[in-house]
N, C-alpha and C positions, 0 to 999 in steps of 0.2 A: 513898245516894251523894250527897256534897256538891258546890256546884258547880266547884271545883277540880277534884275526880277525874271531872267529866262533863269541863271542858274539856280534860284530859289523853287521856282514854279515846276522844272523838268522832275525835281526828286517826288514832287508831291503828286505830278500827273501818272510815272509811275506807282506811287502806291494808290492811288486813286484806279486804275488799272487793274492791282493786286487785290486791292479788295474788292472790286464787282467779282471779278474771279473767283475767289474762295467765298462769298458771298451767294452767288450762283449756283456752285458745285455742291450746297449745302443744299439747297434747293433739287436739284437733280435728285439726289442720294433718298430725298423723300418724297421725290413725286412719284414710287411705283406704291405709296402704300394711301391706302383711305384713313377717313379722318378715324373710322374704329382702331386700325392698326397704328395709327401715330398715337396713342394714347396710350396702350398696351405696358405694360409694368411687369414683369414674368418674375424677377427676384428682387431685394432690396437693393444690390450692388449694381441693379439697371437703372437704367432711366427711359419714359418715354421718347421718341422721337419727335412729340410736340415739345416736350419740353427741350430738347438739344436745341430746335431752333429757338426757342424763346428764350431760354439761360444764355445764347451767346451771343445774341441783339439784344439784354439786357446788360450783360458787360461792356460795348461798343456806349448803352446812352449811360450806362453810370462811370465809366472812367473817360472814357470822350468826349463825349455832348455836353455832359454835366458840368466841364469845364469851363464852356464856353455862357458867358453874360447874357441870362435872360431866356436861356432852354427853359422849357416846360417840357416836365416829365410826359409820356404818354399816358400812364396810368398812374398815380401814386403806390396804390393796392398791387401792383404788378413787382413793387421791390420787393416785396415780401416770398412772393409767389415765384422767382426764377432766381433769384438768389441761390446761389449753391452751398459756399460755406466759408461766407466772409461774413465772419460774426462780428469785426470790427464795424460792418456799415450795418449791424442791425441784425433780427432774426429772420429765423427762413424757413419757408413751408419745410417740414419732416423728411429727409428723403425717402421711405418706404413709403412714401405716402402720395408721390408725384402719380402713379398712375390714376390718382383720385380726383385728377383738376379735369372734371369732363367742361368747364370752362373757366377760364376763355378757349370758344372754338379752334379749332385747328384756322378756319378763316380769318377771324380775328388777328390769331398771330402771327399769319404772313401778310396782314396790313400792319401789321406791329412791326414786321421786319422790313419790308416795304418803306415805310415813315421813314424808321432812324438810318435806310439805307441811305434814302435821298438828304437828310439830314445832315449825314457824315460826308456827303460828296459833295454837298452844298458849301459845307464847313473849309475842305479840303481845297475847293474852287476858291474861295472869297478869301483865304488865307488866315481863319479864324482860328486854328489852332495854335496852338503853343508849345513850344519844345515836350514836353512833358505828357499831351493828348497826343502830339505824334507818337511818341514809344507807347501810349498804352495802346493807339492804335495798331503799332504794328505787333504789338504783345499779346492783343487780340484777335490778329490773324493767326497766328500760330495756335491761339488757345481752338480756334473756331477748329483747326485739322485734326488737334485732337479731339474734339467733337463728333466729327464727321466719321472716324474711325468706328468711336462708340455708338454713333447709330445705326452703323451696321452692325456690329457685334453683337449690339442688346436689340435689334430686330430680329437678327439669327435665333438668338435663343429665346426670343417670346414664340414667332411663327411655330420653331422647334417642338415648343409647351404645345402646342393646336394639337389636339388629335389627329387635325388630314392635315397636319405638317407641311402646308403649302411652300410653295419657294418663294421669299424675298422678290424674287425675278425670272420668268421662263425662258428670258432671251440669250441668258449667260453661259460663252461657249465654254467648252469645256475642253481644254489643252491638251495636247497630246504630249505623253513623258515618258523618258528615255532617260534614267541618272545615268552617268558615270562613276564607275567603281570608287567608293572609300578607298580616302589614301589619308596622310597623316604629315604635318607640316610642322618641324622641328625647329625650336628656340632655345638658343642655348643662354644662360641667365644672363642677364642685363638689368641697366638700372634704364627706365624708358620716363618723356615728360607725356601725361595723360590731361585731363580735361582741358576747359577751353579760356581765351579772356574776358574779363567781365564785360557783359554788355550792360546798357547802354557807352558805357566810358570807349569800347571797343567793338568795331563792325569786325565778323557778321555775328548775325544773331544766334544768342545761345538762354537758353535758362539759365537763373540763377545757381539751380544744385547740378549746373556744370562746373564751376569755376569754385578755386582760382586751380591757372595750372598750377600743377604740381610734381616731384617725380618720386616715381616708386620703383620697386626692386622686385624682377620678375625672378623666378627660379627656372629654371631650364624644366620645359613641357613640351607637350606637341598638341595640338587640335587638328581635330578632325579636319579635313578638307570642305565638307559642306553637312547639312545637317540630317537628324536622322531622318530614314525614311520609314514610310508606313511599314515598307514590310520589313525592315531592319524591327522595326518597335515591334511591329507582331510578333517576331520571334521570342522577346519579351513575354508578351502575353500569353502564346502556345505551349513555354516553357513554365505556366504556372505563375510567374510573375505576380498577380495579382491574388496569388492564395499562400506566398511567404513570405512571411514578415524579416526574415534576413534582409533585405534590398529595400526596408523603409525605414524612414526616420520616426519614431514613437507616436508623433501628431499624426506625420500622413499615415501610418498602418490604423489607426485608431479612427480616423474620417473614412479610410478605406473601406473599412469592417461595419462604420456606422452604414455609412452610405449604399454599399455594395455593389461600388466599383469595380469594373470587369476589367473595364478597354476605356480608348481615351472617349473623351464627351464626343457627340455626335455620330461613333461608330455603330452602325448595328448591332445585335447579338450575333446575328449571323460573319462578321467579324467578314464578307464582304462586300459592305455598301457603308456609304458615310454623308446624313445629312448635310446638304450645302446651300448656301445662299443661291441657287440655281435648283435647290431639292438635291430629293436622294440621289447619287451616282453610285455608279461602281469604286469601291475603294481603289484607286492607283497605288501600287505598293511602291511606285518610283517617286511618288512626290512626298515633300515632308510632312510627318507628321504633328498633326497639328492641337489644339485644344487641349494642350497638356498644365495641369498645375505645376507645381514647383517639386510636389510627393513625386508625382509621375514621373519628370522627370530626371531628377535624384536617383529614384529608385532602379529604373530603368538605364542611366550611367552607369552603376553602383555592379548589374547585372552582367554590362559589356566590360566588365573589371577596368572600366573608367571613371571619369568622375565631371562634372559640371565646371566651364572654366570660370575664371574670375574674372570682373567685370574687365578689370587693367589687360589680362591679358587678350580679351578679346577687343578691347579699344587699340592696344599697341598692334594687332592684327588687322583689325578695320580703316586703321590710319594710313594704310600701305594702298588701300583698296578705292575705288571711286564709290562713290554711292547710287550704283546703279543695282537695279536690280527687278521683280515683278510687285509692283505699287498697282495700288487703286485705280491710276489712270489708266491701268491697261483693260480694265472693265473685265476685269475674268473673276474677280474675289474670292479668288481661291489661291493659296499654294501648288505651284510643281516643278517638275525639277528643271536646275539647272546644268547644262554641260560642261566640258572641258576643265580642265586640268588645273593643281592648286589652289589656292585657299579660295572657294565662290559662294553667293550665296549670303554674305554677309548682311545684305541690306534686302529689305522686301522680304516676300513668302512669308515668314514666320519669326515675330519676335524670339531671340533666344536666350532661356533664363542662364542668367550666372547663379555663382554660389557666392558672391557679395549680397551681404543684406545692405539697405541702401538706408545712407547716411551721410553726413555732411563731412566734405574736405574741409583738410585741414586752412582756414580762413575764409571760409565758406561766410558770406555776407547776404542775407534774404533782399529780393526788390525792396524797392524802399517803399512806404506807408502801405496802405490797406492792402496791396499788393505783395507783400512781405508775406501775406497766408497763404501764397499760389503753391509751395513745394516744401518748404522748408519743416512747417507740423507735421509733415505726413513722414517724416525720420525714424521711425520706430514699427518696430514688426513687418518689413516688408521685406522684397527683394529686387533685386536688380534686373531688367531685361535690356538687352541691347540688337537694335537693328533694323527695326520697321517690320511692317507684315502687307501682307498683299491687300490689307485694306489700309494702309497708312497712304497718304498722299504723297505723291512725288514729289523729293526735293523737302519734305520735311523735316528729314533725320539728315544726322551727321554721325562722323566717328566716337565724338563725345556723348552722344546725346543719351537720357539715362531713363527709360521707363519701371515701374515698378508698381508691381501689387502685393496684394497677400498672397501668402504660400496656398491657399485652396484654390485659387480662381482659376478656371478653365474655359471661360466663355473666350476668354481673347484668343485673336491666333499664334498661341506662343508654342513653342518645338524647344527643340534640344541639339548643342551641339557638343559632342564628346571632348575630352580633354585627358592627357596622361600627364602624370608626372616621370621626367627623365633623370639617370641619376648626373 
């Protein structure tokens, strides 16, 4: 082998590497539940855990494989069925309606993932892809982490739905936490550059609704040092929180009232235990609090006479910071605190909402073809979260990086970090 075909061959045996990896991992995440629980559907905004593995070895043979001269699909009837919501390549089973696929087996579709594993590595070895299945491959590892995320999340709140509320896992230790005192970390106004370069045109990897950079004009604030804790939030709660409508925004007091809404999702009534992917524990009042919507935590700022930061200011803060912090890989899947002094906490534990509703920069350009549907429609009624949570996998996030749902959603592990304006 010459050294051309070493330096072509090295980039692809690493990704070849990266995806057994996140391929595997995905595997793990669902070998503590049976094939009844990997089916499991608890709200519309879930998804089964059969279907996480199947919808994301369906994107790997439809943007990958399907490239390549002479693939033969695995099933034809399976594009239909794990499709999510690229209505470009066609229509797609209902999502309220995925917990209804009691087949194909759960067996079936780890010989489905199995196939196109060996497929893609086959592919990878023999040099059969093309510029273009390489990024949807590596586009498809990212997508796969965000996957892995949601299947624990929408496993948490199906087992949760159980009347004997079993635990996700009984082997999951449970961290011993210690915060350090709230303190508060001053920005006097600046004009700062935020997101990231477009990728593919630009290594490393980023989404499309990160880019292009750009710069924006902060007003002199402070944010909290790290985020709130349990028992910080319960004070909230003790103090009525949750029976005055001062401290909500019109939608969330109106869900609140429908719903009747106490405390965050997963707390008990008894306000000290808090269901977890490990089962019931003793609420920790040191670690962040978690499973909070966008009402909660508004409101709950609103109460600390602070306020939720914006996204810019919490990227111009996270950009100073490494992205280290408690991910998935430490097997605990749970938030708790962290120590020491100045701004921590950024990455890991707990998504943290901003008060940017999330939308497209300015020259904001979607992936190109079918791919284009990945981020870009979903610009309307959401909000911004930034940071990773203790079920995000290591090394996924960045300081750009932008998640975002609707203002009700509680299942994810999203928190709250304080913000003041200075004069």
């Amino acid at each position: 082998m010459d050294s051309a075909t070493l330096a072509v061959a090295a980039p692809q045996r690493e990704l070849a590497s990266h995806f057994a990896h996140v391929r595997g991992r995905s595997q793990q995440l669902a070998a503590p539940l049976s094939a009844e629980d990997a089916m499991l559907q608890s709200m519309d905004d879930a998804s089964p855990a059969k279907w996480h593995l199947a919808h994301t070895t369906w994107f790997f043979e439809r943007f990958v494989l399907a490239s390549v001269r002479g693939h033969q699909p695995w099933d034809p009837a399976w594009d239909f069925l794990f499709n999510s919501y690229y209505k470009s390549l066609g229509p797609a089973h209902a999502r309220p309606r995925r917990g209804l696929l009691s087949r194909p087996s759960l067996q079936q579709v780890r010989d489905y993932r199995r196939h196109v594993d060996e497929q893609v590595l086959a592919r990878l070895a023999d040099g059969d892809l093309g510029e273009e299945a390489l990024q949807h491959l590596q586009l498809g590892l990212q997508h796969e982490q965000q996957h892995q995320e949601l299947l624990l999340t929408d496993i948490k709140h199906a087992l949760w739905c159980n009347p004997l509320q079993p635990p996700y896992r009984e082997d999951l230790a449970a961290a011993a936490s210690a915060a350090s005192a709230q303190g508060w970390v001053a920005r006097e106004e600046c004009i700062v550059s935020v997101g990231a370069a477009r990728w593919p045109q630009h290594a490393p990897f980023a989404y499309d609704n990160e880019s292009p950079p750009h710069r924006v004009l902060l007003p002199a604030h402070a944010l909290a040092e790290r985020p709130l804790s349990n028992g910080e939030y319960r004070a909230f709660v003790d103090a009525g929180g949750y029976r005055d409508p001062r401290w909500w925004l019109s939608e969330g007091w109106a869900l609140c009232e429908a719903e009747g809404w106490q405390h965050p999702l997963y707390w008990h009534d008894d306000l000290q235990r808090e269901y977890t992917l490990g089962g019931w524990r003793d609420l920790d009042p040191h670690a962040p609090v978690c499973h909070l919507s966008y009402y909660e935590a508004d409101a709950c700022a609103r109460w600390h006479e602070a306020r939720l930061p914006t996204e810019f200011e919490w990227e111009a803060a996270a950009a100073t910071q490494p992205p280290s912090g408690h991910f998935a890989d430490d097997d605990q899947l749970h938030p708790h605190a962290g120590r020491g002094t100045g701004l921590r906490q950024l990455f890991g534990d707990v998504w943290e909402w901003t008060s940017s509703a999330y939308g497209a920069y300015p020259g904001f350009q979607p992936f190109g073809g079918n791919l284009g549907e990945y981020n870009g429609k979903f610009m309307c009624g959401q909000w911004v979260l930034r940071g990773g949570s203790c079920a995000t996998p290591r090394g996924h996030v960045r300081s750009s990086y932008r998640n975002f749902f609707n203002p009700p959603a509680r299942w994810q592990f999203s928190g709250v970090r304080l913000a003041r304006d200075l004069p």
